[in-house]
N, CA, C and O of each residue as an XYZ file, in Angstrom:
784
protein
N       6.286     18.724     -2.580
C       7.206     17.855     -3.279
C       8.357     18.685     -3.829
O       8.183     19.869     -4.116
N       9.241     18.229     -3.942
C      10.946     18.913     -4.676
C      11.306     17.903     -5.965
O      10.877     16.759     -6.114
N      11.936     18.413     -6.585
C      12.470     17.520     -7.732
C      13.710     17.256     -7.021
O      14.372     18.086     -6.399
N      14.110     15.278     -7.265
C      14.938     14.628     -6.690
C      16.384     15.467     -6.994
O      17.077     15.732     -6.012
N      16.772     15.819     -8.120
C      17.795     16.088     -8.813
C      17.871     18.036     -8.620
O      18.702     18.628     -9.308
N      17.082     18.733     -7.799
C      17.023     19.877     -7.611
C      16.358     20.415     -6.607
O      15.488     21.274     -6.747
N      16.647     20.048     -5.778
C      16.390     20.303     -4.333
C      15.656     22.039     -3.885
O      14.872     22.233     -2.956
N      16.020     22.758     -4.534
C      15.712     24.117     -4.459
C      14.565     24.594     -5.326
O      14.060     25.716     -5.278
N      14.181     23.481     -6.215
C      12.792     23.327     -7.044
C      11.577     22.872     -6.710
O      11.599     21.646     -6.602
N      10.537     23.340     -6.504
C       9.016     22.852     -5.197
C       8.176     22.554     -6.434
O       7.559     21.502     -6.602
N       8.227     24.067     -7.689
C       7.145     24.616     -8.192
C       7.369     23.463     -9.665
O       8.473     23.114    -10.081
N       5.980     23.015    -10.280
C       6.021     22.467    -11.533
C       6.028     20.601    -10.954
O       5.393     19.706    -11.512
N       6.675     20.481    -10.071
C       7.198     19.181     -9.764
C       6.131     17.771     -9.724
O       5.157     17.679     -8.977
N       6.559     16.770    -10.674
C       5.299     15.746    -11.081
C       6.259     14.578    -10.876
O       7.313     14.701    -10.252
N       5.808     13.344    -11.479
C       5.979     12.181    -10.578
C       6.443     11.431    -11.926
O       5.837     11.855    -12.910
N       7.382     10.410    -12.201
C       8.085      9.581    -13.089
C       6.854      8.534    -13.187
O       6.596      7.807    -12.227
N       6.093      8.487    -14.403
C       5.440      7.579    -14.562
C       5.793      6.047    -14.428
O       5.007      5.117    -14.252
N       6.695      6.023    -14.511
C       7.605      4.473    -14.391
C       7.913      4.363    -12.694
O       7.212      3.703    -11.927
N       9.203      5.213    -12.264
C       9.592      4.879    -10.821
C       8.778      5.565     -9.789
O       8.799      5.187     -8.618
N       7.839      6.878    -10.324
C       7.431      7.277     -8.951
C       7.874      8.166     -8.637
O       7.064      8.838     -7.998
N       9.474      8.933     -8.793
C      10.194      9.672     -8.236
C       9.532     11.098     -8.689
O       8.667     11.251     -9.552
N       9.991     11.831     -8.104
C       9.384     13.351     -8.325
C      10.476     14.417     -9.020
O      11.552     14.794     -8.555
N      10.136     14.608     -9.696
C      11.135     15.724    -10.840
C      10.369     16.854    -11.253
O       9.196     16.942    -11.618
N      11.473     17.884    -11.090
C      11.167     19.380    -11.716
C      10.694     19.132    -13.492
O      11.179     18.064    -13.866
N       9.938     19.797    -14.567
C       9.686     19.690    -15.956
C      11.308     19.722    -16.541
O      11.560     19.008    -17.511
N      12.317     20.495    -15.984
C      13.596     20.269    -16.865
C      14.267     19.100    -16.880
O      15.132     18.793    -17.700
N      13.588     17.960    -15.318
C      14.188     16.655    -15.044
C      13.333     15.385    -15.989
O      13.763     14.232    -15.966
N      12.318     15.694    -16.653
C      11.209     15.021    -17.274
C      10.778     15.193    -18.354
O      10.272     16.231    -18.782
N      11.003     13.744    -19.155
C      10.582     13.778    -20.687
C       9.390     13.387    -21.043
O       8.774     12.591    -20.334
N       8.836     13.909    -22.266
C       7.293     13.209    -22.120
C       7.566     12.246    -23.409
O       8.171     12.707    -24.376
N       7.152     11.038    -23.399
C       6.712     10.129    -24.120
C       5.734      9.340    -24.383
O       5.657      8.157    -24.051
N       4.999      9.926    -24.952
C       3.820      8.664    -25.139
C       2.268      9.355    -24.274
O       1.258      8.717    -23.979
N       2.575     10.995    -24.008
C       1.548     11.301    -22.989
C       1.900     11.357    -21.595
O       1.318     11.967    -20.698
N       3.079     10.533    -21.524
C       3.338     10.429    -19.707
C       4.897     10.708    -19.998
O       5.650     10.412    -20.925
N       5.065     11.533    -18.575
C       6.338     11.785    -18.342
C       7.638     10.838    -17.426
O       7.327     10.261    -16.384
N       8.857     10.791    -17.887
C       9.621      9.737    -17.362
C      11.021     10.880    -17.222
O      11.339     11.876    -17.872
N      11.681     10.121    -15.954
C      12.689     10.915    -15.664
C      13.851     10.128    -16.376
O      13.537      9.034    -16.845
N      15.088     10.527    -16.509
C      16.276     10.497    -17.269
C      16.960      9.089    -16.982
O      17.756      8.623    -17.797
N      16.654      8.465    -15.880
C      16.757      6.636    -15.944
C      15.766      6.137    -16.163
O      15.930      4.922    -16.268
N      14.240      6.590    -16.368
C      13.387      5.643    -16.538
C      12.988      5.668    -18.350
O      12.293      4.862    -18.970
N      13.609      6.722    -18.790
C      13.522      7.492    -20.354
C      14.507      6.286    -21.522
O      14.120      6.064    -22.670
N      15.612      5.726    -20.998
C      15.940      4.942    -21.438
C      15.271      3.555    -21.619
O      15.267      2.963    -22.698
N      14.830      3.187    -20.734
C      13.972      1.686    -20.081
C      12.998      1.865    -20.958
O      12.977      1.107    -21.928
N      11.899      2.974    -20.818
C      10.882      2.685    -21.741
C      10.744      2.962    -23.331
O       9.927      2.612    -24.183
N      12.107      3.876    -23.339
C      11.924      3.528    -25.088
C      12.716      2.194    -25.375
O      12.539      1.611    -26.445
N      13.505      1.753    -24.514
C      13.734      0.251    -24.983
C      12.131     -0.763    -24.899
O      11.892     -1.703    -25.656
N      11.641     -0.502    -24.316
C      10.478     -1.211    -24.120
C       9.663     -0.912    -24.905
O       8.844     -1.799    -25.146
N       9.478      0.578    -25.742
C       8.666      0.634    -26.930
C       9.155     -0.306    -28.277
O       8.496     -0.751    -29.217
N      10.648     -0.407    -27.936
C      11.222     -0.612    -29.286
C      11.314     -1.780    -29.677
O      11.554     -2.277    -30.778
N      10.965     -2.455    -28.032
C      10.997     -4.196    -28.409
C       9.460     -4.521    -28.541
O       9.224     -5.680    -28.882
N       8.631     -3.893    -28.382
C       7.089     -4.133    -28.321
C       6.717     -4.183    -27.190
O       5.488     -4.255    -27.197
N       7.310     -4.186    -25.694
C       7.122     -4.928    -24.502
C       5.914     -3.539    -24.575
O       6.104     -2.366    -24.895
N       4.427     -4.376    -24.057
C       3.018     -2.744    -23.646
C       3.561     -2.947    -22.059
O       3.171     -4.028    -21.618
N       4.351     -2.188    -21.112
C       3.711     -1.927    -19.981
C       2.618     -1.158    -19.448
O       2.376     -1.136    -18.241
N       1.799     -0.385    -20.499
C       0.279     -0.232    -19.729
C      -0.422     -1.512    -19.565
O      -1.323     -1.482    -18.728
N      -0.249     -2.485    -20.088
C      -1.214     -3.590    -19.244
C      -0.192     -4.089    -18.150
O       0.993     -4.422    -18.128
N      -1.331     -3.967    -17.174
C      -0.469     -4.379    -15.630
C      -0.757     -5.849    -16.043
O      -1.413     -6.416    -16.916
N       0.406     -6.358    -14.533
C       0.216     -7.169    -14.712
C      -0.323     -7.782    -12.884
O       0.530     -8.193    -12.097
N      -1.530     -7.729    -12.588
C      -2.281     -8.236    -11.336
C      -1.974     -9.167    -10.822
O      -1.854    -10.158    -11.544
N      -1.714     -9.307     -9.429
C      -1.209    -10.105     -8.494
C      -3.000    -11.045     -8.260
O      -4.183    -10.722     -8.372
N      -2.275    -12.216     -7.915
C      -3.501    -13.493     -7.676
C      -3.783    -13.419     -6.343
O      -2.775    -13.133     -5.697
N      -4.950    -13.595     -5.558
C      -6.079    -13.140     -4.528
C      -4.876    -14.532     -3.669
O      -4.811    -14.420     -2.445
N      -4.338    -15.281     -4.076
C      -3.702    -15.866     -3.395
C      -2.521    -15.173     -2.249
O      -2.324    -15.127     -1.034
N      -1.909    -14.685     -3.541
C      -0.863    -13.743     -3.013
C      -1.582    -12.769     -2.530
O      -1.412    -13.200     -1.389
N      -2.225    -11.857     -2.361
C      -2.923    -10.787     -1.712
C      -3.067    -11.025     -0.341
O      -2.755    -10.189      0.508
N      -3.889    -13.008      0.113
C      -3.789    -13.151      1.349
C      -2.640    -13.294      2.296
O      -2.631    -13.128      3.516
N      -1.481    -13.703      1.323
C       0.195    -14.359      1.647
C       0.478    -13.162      2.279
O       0.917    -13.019      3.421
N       0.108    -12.032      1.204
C       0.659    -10.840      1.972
C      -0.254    -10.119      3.231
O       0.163     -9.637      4.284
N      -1.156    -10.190      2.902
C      -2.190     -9.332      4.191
C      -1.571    -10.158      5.710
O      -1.121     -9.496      6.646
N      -1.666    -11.987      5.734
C      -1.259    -12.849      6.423
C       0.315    -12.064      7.388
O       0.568    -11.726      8.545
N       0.991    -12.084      6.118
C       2.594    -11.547      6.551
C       2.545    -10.213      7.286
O       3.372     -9.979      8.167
N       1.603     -9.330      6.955
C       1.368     -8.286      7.360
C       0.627     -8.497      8.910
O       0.898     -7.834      9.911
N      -0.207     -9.418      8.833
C      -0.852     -8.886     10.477
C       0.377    -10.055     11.585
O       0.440     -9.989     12.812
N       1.132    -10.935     10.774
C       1.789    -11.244     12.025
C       3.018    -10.160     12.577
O       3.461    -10.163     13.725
N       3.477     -9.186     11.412
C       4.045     -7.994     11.537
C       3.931     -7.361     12.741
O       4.805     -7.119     13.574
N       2.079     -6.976     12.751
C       1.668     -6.399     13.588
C       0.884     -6.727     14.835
O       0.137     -5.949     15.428
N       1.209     -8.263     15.231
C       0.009     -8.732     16.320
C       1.518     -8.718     17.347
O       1.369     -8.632     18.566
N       2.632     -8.788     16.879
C       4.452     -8.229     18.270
C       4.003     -7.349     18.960
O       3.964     -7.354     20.190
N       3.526     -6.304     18.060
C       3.483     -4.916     19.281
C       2.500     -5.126     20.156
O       2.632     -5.212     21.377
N       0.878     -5.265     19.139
C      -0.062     -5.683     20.184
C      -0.087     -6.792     21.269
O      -0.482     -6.828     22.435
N       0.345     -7.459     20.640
C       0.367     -8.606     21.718
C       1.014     -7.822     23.658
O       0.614     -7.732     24.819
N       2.558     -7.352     22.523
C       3.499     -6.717     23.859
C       2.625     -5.813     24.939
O       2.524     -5.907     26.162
N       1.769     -4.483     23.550
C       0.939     -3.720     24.331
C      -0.476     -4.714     25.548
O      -0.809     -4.361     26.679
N      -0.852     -5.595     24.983
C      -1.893     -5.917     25.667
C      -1.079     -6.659     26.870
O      -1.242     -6.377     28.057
N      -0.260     -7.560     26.427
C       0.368     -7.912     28.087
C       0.883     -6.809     29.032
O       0.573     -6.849     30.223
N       1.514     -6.011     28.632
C       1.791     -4.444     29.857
C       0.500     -3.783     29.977
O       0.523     -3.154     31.035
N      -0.536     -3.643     29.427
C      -1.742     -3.129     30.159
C      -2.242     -4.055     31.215
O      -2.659     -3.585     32.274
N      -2.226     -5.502     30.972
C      -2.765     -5.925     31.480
C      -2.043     -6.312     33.152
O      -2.582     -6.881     34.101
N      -0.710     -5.771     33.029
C      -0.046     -6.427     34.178
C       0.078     -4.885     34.973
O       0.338     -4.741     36.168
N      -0.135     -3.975     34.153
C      -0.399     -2.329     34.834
C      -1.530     -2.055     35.983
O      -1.697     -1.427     37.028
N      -2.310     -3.106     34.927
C      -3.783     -2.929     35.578
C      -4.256     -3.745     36.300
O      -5.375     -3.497     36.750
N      -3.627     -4.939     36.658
C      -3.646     -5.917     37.612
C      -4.960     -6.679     36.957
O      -5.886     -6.921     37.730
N      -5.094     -7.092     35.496
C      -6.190     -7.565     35.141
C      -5.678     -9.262     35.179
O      -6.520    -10.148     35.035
N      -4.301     -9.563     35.376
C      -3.715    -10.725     35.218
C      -4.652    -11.616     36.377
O      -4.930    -12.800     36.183
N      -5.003    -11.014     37.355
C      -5.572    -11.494     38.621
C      -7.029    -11.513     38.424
O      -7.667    -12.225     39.199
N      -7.769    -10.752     37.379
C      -9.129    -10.390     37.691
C      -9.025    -11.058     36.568
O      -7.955    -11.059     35.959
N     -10.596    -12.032     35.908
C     -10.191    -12.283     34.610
C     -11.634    -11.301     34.186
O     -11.654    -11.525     32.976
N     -12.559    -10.577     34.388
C     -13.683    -10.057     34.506
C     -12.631     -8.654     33.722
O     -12.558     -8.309     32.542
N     -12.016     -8.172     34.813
C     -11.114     -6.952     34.247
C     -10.018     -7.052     32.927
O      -9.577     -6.226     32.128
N      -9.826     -8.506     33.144
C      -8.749     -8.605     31.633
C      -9.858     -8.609     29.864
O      -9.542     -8.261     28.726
N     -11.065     -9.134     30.393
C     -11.833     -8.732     29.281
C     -11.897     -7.716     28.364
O     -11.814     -7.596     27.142
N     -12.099     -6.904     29.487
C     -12.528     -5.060     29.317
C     -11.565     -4.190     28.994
O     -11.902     -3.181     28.374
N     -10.027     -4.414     29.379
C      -8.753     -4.093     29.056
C      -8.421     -4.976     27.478
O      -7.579     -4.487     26.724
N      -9.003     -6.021     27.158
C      -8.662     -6.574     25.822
C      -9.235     -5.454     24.642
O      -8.651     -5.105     23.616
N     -10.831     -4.933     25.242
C     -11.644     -5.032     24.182
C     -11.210     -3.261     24.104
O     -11.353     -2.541     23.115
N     -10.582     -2.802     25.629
C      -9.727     -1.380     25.440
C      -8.948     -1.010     24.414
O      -9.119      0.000     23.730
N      -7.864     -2.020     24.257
C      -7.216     -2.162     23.864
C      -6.977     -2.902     22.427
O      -5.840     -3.279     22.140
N      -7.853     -3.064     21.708
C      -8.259     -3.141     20.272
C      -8.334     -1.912     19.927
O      -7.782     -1.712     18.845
N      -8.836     -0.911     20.448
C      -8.911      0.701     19.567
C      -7.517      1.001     19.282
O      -7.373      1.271     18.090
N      -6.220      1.060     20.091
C      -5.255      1.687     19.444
C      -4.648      0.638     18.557
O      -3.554      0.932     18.074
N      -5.140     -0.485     18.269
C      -4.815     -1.503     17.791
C      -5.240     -1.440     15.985
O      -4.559     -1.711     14.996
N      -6.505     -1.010     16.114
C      -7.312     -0.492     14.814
C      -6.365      0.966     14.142
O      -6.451      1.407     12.996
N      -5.774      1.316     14.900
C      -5.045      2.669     14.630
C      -4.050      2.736     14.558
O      -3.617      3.834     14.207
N      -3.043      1.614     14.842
C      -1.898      1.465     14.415
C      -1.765      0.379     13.087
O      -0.698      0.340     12.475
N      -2.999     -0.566     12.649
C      -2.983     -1.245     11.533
C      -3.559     -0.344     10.742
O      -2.984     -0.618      9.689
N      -4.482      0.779     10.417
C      -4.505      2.233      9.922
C      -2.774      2.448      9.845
O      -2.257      1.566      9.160
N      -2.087      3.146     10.242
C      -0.880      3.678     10.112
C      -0.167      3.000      9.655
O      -0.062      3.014      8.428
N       0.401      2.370     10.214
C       1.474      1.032      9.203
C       1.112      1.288      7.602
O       1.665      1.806      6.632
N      -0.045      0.670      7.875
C      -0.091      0.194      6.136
C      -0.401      1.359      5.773
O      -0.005      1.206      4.617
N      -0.891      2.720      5.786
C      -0.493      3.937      5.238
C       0.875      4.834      5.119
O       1.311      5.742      4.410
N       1.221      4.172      6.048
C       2.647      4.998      6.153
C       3.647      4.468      4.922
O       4.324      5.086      4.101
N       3.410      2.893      5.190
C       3.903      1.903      4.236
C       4.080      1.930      2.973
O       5.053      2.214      2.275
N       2.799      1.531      2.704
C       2.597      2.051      1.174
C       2.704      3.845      0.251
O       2.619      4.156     -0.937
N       2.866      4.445      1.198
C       3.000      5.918      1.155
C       4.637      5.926      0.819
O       5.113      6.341     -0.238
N       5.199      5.525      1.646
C       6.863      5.804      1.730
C       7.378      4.727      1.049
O       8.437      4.946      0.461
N       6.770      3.281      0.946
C       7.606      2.547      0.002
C       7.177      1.793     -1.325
O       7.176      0.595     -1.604
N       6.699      3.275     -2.268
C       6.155      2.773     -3.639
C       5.174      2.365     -3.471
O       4.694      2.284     -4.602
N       4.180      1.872     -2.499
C       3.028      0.710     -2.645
C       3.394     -0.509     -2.117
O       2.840     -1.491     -2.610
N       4.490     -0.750     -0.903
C       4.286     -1.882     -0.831
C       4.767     -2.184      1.243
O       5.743     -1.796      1.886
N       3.996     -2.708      1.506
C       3.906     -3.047      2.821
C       5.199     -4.129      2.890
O       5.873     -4.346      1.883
N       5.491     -4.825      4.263
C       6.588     -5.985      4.591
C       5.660     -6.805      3.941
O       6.166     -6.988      2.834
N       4.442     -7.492      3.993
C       4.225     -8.473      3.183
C       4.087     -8.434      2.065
O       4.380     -9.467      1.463
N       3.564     -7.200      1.217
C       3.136     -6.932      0.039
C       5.110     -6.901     -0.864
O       5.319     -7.002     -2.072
N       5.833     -6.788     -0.121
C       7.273     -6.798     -0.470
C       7.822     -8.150     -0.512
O       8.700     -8.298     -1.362
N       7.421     -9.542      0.442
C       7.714    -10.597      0.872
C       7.167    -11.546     -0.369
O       7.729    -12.498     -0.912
N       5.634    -10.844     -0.676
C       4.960    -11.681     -2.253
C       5.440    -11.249     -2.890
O       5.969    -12.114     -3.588
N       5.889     -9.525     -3.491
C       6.189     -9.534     -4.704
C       4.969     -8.835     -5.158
O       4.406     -9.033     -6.235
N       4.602     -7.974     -4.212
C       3.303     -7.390     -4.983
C       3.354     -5.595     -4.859
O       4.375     -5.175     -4.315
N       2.314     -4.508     -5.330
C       2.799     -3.043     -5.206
C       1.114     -3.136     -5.252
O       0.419     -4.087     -5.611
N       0.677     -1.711     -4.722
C      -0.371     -1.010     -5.023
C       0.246      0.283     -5.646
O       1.206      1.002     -5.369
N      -0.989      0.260     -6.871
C      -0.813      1.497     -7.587
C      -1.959      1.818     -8.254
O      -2.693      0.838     -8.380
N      -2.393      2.847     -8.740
C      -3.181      3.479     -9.188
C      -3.442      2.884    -10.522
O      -2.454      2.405    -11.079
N      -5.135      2.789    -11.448
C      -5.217      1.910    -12.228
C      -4.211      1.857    -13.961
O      -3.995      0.972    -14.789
N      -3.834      3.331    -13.830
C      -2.611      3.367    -15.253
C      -0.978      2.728    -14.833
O       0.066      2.611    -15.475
N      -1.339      2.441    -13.584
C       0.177      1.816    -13.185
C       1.467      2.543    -12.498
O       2.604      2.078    -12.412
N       0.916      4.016    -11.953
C       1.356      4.941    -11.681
C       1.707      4.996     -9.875
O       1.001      4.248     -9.199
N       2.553      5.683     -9.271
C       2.593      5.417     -7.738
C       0.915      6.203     -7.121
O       0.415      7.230     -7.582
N       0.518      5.601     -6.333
C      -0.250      6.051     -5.397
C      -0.375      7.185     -4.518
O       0.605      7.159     -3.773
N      -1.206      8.294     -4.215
C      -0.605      9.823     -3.637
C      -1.354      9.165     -2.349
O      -2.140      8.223     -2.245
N      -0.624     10.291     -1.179
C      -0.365      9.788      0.064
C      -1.973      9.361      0.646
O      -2.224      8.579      1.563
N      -3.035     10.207     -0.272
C      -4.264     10.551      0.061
C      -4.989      8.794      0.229
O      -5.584      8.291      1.182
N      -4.689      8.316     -0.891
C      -4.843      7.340     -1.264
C      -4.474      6.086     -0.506
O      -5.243      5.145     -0.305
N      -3.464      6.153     -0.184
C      -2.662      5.426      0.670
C      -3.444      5.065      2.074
O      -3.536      3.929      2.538
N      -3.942      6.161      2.604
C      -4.646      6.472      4.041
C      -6.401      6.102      3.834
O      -7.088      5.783      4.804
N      -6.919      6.197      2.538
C      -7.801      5.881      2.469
C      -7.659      4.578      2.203
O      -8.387      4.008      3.016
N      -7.127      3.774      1.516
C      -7.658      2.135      1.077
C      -7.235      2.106      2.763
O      -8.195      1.986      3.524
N      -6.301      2.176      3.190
C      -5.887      1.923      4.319
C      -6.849      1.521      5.399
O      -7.230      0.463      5.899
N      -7.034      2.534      5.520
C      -8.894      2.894      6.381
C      -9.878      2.041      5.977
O     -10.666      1.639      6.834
N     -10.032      1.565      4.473
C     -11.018      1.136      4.287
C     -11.150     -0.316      4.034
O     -12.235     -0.879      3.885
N      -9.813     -0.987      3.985
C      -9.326     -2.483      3.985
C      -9.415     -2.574      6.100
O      -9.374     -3.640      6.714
N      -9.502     -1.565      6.585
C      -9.494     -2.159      8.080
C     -10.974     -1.747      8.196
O     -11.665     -2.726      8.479
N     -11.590     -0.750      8.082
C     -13.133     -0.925      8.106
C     -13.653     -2.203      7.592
O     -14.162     -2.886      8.481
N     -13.675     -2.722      6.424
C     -13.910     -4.002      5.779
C     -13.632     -5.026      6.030
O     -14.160     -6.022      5.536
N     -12.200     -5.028      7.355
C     -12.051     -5.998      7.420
C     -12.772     -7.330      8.350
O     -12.497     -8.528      8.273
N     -13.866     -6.581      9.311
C     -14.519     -7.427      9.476
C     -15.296     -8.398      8.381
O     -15.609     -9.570      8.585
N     -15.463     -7.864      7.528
C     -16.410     -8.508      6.353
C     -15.273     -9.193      5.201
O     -15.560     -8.874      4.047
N     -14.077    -10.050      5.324
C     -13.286    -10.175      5.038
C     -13.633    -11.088      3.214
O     -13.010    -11.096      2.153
N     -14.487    -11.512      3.528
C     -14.956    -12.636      2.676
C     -15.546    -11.674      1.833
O     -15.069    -12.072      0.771
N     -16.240    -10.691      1.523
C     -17.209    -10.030      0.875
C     -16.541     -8.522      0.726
O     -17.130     -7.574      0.207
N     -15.244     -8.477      1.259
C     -14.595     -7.387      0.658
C     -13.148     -8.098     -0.445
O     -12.441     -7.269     -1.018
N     -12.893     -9.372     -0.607
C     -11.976    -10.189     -1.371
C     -12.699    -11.024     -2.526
O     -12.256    -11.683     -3.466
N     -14.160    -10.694     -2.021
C     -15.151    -11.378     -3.135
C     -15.349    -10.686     -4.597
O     -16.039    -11.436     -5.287
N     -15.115     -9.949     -5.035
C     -15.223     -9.375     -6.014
C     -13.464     -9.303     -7.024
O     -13.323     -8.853     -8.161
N     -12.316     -9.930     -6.081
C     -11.016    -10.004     -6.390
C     -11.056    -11.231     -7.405
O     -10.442    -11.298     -8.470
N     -11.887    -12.165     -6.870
C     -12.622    -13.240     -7.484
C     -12.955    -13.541     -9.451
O     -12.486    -14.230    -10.356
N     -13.958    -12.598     -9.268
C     -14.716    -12.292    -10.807
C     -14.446    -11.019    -11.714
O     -14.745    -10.962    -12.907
N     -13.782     -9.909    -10.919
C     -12.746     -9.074    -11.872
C     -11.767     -9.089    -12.264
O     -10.835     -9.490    -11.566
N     -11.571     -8.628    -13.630
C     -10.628     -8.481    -14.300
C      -9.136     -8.197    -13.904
O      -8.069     -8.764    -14.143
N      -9.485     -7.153    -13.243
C      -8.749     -6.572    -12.905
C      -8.560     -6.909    -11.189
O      -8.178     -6.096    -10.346
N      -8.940     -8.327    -10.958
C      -8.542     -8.757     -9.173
C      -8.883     -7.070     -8.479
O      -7.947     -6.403     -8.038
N      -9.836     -6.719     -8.473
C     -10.021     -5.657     -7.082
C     -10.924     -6.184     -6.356
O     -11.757     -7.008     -6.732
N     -10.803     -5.743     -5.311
C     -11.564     -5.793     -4.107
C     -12.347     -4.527     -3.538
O     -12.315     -3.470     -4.168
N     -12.915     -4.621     -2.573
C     -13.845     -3.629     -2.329
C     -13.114     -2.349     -1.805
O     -13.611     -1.271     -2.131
N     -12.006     -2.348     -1.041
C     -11.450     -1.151     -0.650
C     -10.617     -0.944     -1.950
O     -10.389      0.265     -1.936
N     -10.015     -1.489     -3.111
C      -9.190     -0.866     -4.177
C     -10.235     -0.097     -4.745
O     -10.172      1.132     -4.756
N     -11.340     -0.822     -5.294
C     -12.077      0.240     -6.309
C     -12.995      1.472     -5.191
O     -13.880      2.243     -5.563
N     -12.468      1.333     -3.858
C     -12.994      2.788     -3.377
C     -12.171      3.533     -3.429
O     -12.360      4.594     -4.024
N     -10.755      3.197     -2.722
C      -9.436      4.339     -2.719
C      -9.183      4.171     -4.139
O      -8.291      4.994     -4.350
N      -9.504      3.450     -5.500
C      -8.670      3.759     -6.554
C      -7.672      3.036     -6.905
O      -6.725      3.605     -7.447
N      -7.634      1.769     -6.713
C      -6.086      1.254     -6.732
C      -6.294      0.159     -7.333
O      -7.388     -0.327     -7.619
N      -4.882     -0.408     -7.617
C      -4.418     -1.857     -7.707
C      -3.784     -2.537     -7.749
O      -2.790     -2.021     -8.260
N      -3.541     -3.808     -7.480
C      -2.159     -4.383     -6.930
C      -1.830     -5.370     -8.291
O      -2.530     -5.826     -9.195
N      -0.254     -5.454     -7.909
C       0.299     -5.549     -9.295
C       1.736     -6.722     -9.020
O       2.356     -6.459     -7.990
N       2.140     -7.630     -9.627
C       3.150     -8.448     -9.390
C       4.453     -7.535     -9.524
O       4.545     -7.253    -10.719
N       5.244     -7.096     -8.983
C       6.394     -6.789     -8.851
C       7.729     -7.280     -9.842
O       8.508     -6.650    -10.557
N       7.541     -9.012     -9.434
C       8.458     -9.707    -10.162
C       8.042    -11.029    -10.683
O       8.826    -11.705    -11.349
């Protein structure tokens, strides 16, 4: 990591409790225990001063969670779709329907591995938030409200598509907690949060 504002700075460099951004210790004030960079330093002592607590998040509804997951796989069923029709016309399975089976069920593995990537890459590079998770109005972040490290990102990732066969019983617990998690947040650590 580099501090945004000092490019030639690697060493010391931590993360704006508010935006996320990454700053050298000379770019970062501490208030309150957590550090904020020089636009986010204004915002939250206005926000101390009016009473506003942003440590309580504020959790997105299992509604919106599906709006967005929804928005998200029609994102991603363009490519697959594209990929499975050119395998299948490569492979002359258009003619065989015995062979178009076996080329479908081929062709789900890089399929599992590009809905892995997306939504890691996604949420990695944009704050926590995927095309649908952007479309609701929603972020993943870590449970003090903080951005998510890349580690993190790749794991819920992994583990919302492992789960996702079990779709019902990994959204079941979004249900009766407090805090709306689900089974892959409280493994990678996370949680999703209304935006606006």
């Amino acid at each position: 990591m580099i501090c945004r504002n000092h490019v030639d700075v690697s060493e010391g460099v931590r993360r704006c409790a508010r935006c996320g951004g990454t700053f050298c210790s000379n770019c970062l004030v501490g208030i309150g225990g957590q550090s904020y960079c020089a636009g986010c330093k204004t915002e939250q002592l206005l926000d101390a001063r009016s009473g506003v607590d942003r440590s309580r998040l504020n959790y997105t509804t299992v509604l919106k969670r599906f709006g967005g997951m929804l928005l998200d796989n029609l994102v991603l069923s363009v490519p697959n779709i594209i990929f499975i029709v050119i395998i299948l016309v490569a492979t002359g399975a258009f003619t065989d329907p015995d062979k178009a089976g076996l080329w479908i069920q081929l062709v789900n593995i890089p399929a599992i591995g590009l809905a892995i990537t997306y939504e890691a890459l996604m949420l990695s590079l944009k704050n926590g938030q995927t095309l649908g998770k952007m479309a609701v109005g929603a972020r993943v972040v870590r449970p003090d409200g903080s951005r998510i490290s890349t580690g993190q990102a790749w794991g819920r990732a992994a583990m919302r598509t492992v789960l996702g066969c079990l779709v019902i019983l990994d959204y079941l617990p979004a249900l009766f907690t407090e805090e709306k998690t689900t089974l892959h947040d409280m493994i990678a650590g996370t949680r999703v949060v209304d935006v606006y």
